[in-house]
C-alpha positions in Angstrom: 12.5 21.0 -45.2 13.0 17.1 -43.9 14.0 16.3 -47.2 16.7 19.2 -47.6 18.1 18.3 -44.0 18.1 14.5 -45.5 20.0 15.4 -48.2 22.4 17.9 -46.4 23.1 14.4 -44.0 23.6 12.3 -47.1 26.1 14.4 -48.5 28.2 15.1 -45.3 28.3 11.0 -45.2 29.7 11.1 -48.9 31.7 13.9 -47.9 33.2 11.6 -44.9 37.0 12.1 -44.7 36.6 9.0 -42.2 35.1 7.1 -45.0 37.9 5.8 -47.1 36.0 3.6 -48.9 33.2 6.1 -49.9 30.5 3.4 -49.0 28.4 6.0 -47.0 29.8 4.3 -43.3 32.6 4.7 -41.1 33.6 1.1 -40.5 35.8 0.6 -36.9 38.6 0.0 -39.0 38.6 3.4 -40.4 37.3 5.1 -37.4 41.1 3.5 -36.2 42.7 4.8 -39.1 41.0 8.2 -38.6 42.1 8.1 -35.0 45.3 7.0 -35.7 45.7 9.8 -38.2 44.5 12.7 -35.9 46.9 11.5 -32.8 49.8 11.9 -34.9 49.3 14.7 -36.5 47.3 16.4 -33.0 49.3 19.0 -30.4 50.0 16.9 -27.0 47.1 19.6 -25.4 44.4 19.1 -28.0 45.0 15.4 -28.2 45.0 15.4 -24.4 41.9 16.9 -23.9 40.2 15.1 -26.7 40.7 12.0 -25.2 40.0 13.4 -21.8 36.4 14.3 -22.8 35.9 11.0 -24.6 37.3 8.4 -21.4 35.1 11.2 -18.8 31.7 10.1 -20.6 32.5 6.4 -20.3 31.3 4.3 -17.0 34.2 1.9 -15.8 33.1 -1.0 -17.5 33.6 0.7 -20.7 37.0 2.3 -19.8 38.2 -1.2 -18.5 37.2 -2.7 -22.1 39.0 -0.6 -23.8 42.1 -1.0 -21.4 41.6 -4.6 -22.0 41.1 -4.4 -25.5 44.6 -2.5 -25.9 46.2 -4.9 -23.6 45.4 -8.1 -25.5 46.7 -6.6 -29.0 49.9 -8.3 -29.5 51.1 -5.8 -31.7 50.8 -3.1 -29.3 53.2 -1.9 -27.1 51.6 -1.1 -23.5 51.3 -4.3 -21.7 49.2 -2.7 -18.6 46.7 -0.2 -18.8 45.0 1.1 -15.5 41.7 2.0 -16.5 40.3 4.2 -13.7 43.3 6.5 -14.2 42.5 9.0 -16.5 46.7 9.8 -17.3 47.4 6.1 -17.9 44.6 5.4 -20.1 44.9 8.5 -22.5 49.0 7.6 -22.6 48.1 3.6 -23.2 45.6 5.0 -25.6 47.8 7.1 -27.2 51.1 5.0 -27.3 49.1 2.2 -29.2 48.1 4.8 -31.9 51.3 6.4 -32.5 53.2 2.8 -32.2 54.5 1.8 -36.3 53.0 -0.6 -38.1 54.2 -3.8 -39.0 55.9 -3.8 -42.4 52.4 -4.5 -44.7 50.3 -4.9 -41.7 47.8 -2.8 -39.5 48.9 -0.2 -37.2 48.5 -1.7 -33.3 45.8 0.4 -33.0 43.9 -1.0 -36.1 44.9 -4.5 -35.1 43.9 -3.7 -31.5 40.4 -2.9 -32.9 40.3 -5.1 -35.8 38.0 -8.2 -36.3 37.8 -11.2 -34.7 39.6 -8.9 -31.4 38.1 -6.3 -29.3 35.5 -5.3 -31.9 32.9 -8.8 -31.2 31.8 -6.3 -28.4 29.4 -4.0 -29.5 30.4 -1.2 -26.4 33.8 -1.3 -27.9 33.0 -1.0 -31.7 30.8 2.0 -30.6 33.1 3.6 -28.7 35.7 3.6 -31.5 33.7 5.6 -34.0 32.3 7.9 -31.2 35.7 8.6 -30.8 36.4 9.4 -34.4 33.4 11.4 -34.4 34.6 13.5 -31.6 37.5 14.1 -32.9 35.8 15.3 -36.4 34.0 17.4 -35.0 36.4 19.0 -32.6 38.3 19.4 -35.9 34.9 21.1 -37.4 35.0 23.4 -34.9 38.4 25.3 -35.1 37.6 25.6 -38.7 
């Protein structure tokens, strides 16, 4: 039985549509694209409520990180996020995702979340692909 569960896991990794790379993890950066990807495509209500389930299960310290983190992106186009409003946040959230990318470049959210930036903090990197798994599994359950 553990080993049939194992291999059920192993192949829902492979199976990843968040892993782009097919190297078994879902790196931040394609958590972002993931994200990125489902906000476009997402209705404004589902979208809303996704990201209103994933900010409610964060303390402030980790809503004001990824405020920050979205702020210091110079790619991105909110310049002020406040953090311990649940409207701003989603819309600053939001805004960065949907924002187009630079011609050959990242999309602001990616750069937002990319190395070297927001993602040196562990709370940050963690939240990303918590998000992304939300949101895949949100999808998984209106199949």
């Amino acid at each position: 039985m553990f080993f049939q569960q194992n291999d059920r896991h192993e192949q829902m990794a492979r199976l990843d549509p968040r892993d782009t790379n097919g190297d078994g993890v879902v790196s931040p950066q394609e958590a972002a694209a993931y994200i990125k990807d489902y906000l476009d495509n997402a209705s404004p209500e589902e979208r809303s409520q996704i990201m209103r389930d994933y900010f409610g299960q964060m303390n402030p310290e980790q809503r004001q990180q990824i405020g920050d983190a979205i702020v210091r992106s110079p790619a991105n186009p909110v310049q002020n996020v406040r953090y311990d409003d649940d409207n701003d946040l989603i819309d600053a959230y939001t805004r960065t995702a949907q924002a187009p990318a630079q011609p050959g470049g990242p999309s602001p959210l990616e750069a937002a979340f990319g190395q070297g930036g927001a993602l040196s903090n562990p709370m940050v990197k963690a939240g990303l692909v918590g998000l992304a798994g939300m949101i895949g599994s949100a999808m998984l359950r209106r199949r």
